[in-house]
KOLVEX-533627 format. One record per residue: x, y, z of N, C-alpha, C in turn. Coordinates in steps of 0.001 Angstrom, whole numbers, plus 500000, padded with zeros to 6 digits. Example, Ala and Ser with C-alpha at 12.3 -4.5 7.8 and 13.67 -1.06 7.14 Angstrom:
<nodes>
513190494310507800512300495500507800513200496700507800
512850497750507080513670498940507140512900500030507870
</nodes>
This chain:
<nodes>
360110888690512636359471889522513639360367890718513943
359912892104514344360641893376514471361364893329515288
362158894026515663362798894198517165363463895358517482
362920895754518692362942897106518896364801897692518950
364820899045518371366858898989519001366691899790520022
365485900664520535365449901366521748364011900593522495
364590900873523487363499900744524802362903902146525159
361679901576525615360605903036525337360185903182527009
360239904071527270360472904683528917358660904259529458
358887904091530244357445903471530984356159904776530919
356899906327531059355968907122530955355621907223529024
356572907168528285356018906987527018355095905694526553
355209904575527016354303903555526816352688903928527353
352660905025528610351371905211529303350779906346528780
351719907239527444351157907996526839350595907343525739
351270906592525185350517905561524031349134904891524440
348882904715525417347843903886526397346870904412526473
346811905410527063345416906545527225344773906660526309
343466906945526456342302907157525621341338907968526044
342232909102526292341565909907526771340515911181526247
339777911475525947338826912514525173339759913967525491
340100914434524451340330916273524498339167917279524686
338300916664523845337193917915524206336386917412524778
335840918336525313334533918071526757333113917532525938
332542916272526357331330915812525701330152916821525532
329407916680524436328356917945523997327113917654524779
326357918454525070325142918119525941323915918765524947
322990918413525270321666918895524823321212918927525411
319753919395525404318520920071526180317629918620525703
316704918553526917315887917384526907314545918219526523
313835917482525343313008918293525002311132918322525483
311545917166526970310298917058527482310725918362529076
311984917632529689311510918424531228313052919868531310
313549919835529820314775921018529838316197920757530362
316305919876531000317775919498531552318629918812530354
319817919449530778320983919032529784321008917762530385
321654917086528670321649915040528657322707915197527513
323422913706527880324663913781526938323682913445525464
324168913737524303323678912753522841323804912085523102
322125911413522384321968910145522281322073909092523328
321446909718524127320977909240525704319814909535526773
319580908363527142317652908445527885318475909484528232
316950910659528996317151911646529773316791910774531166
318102911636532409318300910312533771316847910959534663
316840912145534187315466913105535015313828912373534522
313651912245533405312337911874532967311875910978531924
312927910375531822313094909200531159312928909197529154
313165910228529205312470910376527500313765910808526443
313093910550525150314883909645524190313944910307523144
314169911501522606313758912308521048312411912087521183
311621912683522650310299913171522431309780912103523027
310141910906523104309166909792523286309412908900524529
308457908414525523308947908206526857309881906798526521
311343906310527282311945905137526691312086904451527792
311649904695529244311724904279530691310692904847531230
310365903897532020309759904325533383310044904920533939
309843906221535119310357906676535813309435906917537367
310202906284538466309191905876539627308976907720539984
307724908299540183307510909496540941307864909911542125
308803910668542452309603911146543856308020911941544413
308109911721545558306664912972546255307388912927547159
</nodes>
């Protein structure tokens, strides 16, 4: 089994750790009511997934 000859500083272990995204997630246009939606995700406004309704959505009045 390995063994380390240095010890690794607590802020370098929490850089190893992160999983953090660099670039900002891409959005698209929903192609029933126009609001940006992440890819490849119901739209949260009108419930519809590449044209086709994939939820219910209760009517606000």
């Amino acid at each position: 089994m390995a063994h380390p000859k240095h010890r690794n500083s607590k802020t370098r272990t929490a850089k190893r750790r992160t999983h953090y995204k660099v670039e900002a997630p891409t959005f698209s246009i929903c192609s029933n009511c126009g609001t940006s939606v992440l890819y490849h995700r119901v739209c949260s406004e009108c419930g519809y997934y590449k044209g086709k309704p994939a939820i219910e959505k209760a009517e606000t009045v």
